[in-house]
Biopython code that builds the backbone (N, CA, C, O; Angstrom):
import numpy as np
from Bio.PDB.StructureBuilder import StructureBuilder

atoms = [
    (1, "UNK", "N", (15.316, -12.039, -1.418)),
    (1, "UNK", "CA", (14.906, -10.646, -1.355)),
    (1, "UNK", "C", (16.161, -9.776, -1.354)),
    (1, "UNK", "O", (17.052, -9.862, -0.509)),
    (2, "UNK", "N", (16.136, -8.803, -2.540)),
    (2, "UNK", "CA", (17.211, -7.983, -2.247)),
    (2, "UNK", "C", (16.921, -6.538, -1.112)),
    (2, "UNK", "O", (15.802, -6.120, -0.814)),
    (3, "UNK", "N", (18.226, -5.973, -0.628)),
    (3, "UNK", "CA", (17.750, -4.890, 0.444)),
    (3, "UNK", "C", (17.845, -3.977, -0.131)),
    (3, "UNK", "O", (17.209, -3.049, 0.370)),
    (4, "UNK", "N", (18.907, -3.492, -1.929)),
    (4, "UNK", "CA", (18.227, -2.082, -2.145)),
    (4, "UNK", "C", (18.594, -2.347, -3.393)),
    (4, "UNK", "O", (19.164, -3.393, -3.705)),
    (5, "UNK", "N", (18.231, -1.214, -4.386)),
    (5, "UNK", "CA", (18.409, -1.049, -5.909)),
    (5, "UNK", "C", (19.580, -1.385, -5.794)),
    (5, "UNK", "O", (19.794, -2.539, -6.165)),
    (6, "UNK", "N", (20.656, -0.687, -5.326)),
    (6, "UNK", "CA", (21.906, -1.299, -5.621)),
    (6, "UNK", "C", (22.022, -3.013, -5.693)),
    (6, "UNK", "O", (22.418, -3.613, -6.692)),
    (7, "UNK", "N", (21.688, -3.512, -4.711)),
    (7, "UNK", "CA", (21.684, -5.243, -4.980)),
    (7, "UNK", "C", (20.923, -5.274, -6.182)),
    (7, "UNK", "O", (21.652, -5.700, -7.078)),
    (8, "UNK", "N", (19.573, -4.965, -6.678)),
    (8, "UNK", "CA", (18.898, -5.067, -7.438)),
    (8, "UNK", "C", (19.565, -5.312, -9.024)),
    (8, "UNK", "O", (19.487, -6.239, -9.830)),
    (9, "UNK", "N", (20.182, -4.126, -9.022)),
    (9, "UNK", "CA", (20.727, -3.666, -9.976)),
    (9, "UNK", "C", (22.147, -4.606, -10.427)),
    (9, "UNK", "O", (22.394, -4.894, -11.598)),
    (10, "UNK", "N", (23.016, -5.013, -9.243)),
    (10, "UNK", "CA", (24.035, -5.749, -9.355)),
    (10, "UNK", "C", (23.667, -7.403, -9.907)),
    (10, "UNK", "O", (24.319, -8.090, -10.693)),
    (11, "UNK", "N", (22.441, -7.726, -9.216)),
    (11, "UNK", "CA", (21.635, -8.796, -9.665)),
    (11, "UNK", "C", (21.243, -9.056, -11.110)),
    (11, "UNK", "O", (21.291, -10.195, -11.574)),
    (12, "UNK", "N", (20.948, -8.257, -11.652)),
    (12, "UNK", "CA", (20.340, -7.640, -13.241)),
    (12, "UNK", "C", (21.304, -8.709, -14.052)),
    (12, "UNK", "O", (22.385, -9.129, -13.638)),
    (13, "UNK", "N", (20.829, -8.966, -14.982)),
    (13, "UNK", "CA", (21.766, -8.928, -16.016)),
    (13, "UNK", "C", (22.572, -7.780, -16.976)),
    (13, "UNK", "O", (22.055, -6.828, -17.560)),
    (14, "UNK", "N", (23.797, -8.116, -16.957)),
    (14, "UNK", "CA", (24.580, -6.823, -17.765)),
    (14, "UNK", "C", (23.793, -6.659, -18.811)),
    (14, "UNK", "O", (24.302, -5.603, -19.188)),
    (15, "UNK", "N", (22.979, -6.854, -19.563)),
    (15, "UNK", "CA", (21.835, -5.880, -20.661)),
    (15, "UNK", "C", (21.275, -5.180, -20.272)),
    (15, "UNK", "O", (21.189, -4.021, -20.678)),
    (16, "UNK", "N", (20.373, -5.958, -18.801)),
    (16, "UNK", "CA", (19.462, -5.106, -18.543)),
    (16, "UNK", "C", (19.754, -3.733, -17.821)),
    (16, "UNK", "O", (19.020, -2.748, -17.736)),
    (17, "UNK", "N", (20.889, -3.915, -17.377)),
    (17, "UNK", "CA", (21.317, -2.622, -16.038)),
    (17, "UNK", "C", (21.023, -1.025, -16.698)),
    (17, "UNK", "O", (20.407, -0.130, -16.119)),
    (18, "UNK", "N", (21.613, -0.952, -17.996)),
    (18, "UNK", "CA", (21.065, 0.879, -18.524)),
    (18, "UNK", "C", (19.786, 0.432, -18.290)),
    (18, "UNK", "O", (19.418, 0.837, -17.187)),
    (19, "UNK", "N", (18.733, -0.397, -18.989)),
    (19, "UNK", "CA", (17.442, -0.114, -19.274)),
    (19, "UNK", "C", (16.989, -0.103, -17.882)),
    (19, "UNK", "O", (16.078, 0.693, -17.654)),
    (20, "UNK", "N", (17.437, -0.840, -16.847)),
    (20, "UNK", "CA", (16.639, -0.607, -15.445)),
    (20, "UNK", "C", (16.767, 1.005, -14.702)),
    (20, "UNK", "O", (15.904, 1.653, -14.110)),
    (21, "UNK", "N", (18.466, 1.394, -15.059)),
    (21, "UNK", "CA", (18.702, 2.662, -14.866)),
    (21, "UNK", "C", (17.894, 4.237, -15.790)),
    (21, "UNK", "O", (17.763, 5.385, -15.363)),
    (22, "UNK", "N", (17.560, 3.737, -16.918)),
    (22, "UNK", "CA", (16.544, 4.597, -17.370)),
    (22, "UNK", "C", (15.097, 4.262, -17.339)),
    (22, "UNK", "O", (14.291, 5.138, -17.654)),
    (23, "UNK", "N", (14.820, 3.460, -17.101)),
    (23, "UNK", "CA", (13.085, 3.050, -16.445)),
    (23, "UNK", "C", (13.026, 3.906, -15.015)),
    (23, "UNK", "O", (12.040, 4.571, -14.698)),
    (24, "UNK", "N", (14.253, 3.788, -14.183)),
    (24, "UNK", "CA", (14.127, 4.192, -12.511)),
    (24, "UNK", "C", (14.077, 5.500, -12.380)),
    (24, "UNK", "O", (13.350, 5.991, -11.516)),
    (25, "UNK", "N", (15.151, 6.603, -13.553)),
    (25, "UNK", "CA", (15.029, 7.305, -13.757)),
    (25, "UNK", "C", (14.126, 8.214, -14.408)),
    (25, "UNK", "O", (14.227, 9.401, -14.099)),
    (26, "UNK", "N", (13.488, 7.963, -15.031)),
    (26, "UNK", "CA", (12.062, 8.160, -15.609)),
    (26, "UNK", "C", (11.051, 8.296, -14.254)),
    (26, "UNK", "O", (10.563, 9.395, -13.985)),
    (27, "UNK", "N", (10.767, 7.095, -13.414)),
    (27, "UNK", "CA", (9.775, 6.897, -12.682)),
    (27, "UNK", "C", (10.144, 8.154, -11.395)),
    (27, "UNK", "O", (9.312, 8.844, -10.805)),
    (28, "UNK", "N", (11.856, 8.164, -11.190)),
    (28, "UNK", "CA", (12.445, 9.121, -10.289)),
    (28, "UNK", "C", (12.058, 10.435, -10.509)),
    (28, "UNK", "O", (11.924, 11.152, -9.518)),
    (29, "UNK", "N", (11.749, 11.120, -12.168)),
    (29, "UNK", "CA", (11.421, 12.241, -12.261)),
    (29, "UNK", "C", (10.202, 12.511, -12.201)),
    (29, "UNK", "O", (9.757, 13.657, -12.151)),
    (30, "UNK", "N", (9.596, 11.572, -12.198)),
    (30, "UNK", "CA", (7.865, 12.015, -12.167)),
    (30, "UNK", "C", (7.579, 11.696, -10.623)),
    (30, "UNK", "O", (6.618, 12.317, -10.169)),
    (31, "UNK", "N", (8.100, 11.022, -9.925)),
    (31, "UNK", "CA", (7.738, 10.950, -8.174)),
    (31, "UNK", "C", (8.844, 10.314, -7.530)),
    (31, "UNK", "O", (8.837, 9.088, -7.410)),
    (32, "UNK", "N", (10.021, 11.168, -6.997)),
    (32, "UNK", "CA", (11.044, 10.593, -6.623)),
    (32, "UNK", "C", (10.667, 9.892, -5.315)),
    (32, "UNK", "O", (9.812, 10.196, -4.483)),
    (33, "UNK", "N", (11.703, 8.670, -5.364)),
    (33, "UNK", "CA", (11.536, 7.975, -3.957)),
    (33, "UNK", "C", (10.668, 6.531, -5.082)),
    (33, "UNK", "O", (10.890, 5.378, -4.710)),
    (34, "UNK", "N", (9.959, 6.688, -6.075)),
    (34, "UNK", "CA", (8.664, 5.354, -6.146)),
    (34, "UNK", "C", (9.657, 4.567, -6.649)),
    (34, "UNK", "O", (9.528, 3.366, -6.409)),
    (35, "UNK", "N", (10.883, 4.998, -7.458)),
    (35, "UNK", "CA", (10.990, 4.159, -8.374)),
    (35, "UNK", "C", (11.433, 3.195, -8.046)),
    (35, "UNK", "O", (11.167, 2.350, -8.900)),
    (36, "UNK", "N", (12.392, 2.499, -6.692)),
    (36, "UNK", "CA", (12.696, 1.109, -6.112)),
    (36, "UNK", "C", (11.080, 0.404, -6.190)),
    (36, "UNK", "O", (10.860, -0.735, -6.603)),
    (37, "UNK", "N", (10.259, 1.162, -5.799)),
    (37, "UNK", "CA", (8.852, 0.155, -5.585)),
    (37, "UNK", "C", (8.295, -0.197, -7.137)),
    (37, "UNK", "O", (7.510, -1.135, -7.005)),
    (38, "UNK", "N", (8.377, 0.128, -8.334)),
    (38, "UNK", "CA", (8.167, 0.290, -9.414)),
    (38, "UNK", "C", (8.582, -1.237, -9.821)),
    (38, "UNK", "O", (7.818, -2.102, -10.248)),
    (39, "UNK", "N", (9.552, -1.315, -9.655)),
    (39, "UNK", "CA", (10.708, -2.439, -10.622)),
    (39, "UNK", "C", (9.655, -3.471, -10.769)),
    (39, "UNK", "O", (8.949, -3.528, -11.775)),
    (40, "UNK", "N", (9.533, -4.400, -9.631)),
    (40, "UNK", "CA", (8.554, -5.529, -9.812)),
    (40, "UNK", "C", (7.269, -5.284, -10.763)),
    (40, "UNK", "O", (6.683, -6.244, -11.263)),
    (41, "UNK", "N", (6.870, -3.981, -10.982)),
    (41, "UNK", "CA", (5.459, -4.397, -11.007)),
    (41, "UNK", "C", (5.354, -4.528, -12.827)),
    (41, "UNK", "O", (4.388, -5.045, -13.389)),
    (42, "UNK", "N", (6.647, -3.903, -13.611)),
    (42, "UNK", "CA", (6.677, -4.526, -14.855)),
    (42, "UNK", "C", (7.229, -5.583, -15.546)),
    (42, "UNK", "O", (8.098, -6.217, -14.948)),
    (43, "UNK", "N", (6.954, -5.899, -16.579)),
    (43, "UNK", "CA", (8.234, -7.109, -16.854)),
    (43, "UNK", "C", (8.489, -6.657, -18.805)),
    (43, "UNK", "O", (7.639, -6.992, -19.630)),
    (44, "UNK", "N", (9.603, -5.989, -19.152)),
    (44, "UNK", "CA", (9.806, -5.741, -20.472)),
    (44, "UNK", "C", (11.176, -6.736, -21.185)),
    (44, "UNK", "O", (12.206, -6.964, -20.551)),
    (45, "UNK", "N", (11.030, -7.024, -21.996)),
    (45, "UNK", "CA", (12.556, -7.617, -22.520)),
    (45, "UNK", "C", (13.407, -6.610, -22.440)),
    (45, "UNK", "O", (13.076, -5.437, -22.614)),
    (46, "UNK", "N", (14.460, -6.963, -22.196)),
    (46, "UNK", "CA", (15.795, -5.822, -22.486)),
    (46, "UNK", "C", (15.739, -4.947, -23.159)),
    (46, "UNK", "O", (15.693, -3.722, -23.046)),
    (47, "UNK", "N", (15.748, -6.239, -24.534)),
    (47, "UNK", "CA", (16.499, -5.882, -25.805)),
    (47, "UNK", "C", (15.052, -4.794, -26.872)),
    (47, "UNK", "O", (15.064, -4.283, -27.992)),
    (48, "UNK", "N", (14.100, -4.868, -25.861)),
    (48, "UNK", "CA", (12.710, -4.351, -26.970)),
    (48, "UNK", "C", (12.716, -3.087, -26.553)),
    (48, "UNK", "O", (12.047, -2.539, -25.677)),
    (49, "UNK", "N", (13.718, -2.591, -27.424)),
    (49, "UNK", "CA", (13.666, -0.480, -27.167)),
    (49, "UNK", "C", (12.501, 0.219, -27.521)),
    (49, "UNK", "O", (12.213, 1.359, -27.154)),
    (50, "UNK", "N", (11.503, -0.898, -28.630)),
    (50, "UNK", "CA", (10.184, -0.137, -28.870)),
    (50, "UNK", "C", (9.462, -0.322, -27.926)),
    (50, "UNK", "O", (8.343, 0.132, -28.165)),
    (51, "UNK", "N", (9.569, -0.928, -26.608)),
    (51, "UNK", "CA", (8.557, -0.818, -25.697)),
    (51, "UNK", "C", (9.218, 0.037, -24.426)),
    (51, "UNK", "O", (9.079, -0.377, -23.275)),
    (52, "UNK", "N", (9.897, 1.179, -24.704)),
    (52, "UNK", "CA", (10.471, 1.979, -23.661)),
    (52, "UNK", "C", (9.001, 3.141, -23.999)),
    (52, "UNK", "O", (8.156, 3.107, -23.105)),
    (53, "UNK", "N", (8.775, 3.853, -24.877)),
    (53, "UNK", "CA", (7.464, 4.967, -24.951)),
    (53, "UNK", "C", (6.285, 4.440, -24.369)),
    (53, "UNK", "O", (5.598, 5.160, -23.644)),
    (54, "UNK", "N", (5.871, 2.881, -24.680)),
    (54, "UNK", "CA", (4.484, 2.597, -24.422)),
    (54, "UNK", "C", (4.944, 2.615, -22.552)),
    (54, "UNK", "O", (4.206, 3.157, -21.730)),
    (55, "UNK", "N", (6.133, 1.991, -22.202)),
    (55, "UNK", "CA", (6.030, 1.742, -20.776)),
    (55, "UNK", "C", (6.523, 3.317, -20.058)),
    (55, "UNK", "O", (6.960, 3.459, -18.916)),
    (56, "UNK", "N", (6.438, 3.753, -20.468)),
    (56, "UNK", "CA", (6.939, 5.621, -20.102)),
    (56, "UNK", "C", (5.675, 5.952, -19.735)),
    (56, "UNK", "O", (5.389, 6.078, -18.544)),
    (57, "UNK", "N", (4.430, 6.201, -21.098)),
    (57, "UNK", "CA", (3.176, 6.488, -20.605)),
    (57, "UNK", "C", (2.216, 5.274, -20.138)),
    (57, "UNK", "O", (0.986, 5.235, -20.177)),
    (58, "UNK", "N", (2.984, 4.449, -19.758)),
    (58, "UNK", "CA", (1.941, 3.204, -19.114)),
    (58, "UNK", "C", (2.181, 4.103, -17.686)),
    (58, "UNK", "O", (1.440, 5.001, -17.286)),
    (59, "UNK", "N", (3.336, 3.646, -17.075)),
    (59, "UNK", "CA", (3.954, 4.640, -15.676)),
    (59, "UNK", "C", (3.340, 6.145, -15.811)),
    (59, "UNK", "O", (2.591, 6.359, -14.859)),
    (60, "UNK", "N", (3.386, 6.714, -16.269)),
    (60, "UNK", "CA", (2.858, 8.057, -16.073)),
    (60, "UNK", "C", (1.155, 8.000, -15.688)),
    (60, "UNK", "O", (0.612, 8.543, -14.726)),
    (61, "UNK", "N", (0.617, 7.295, -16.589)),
    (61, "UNK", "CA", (-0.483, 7.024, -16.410)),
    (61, "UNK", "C", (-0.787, 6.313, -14.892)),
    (61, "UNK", "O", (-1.462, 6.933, -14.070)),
    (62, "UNK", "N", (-0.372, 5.298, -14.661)),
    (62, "UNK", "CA", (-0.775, 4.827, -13.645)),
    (62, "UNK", "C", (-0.356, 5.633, -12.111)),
    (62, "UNK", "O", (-1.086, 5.543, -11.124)),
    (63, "UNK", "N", (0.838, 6.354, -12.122)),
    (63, "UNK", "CA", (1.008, 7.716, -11.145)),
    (63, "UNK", "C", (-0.068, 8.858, -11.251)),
    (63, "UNK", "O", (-0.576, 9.505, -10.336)),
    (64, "UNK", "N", (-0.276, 8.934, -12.563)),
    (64, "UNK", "CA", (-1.487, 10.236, -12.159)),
    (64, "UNK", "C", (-3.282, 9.945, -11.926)),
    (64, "UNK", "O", (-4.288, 10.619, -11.706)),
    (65, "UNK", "N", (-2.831, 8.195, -12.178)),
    (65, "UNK", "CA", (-4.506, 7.610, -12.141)),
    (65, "UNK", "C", (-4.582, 7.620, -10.309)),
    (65, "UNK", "O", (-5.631, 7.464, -9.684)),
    (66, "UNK", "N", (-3.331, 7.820, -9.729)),
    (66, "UNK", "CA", (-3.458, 7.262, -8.542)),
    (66, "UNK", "C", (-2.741, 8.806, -7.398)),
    (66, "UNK", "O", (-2.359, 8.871, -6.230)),
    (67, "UNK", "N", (-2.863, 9.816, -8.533)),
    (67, "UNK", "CA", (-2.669, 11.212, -7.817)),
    (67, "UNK", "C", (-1.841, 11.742, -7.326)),
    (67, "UNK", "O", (-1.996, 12.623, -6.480)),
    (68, "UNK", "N", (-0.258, 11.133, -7.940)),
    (68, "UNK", "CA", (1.155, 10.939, -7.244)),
    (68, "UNK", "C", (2.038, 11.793, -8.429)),
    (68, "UNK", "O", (3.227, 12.096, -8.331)),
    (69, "UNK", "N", (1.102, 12.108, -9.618)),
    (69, "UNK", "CA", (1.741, 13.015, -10.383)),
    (69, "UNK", "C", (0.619, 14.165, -10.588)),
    (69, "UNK", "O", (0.877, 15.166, -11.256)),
]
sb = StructureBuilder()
sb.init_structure("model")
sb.init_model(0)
sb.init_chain("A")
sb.init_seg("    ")
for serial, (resi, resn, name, xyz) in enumerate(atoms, 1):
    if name == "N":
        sb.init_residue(resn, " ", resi, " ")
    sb.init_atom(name, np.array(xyz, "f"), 0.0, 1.0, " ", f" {name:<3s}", serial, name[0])
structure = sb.get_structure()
């Protein structure tokens, strides 16, 4: 178990670290504070930049299905 994004993040693989830093950031602007709780609940390849839009409004969606946006 890591104790915060920072471990999280240091953990990452060097590919993944921007894409985790712009997923967190994304989730940070639509409800700051969620986005450490966020990480687990997707799983995207790194390297698949075409699945950054679908998982943008997957997250948006599921914050406003649940009244947090």
């Amino acid at each position: 178990m890591l104790d915060s994004p920072q471990a999280y993040l240091d953990a990452a693989p060097d590919a993944g670290r921007p894409w985790l830093e712009e997923f967190w950031a994304h989730v940070h602007d639509r409800c700051p504070g969620l986005e450490w709780r966020m990480k687990g609940s997707v799983s995207v390849k790194y390297a698949n930049e075409a699945a950054k839009p679908a998982l943008r409004a997957f997250v948006d969606e599921v914050l406003t299905r649940h009244g947090m946006i």
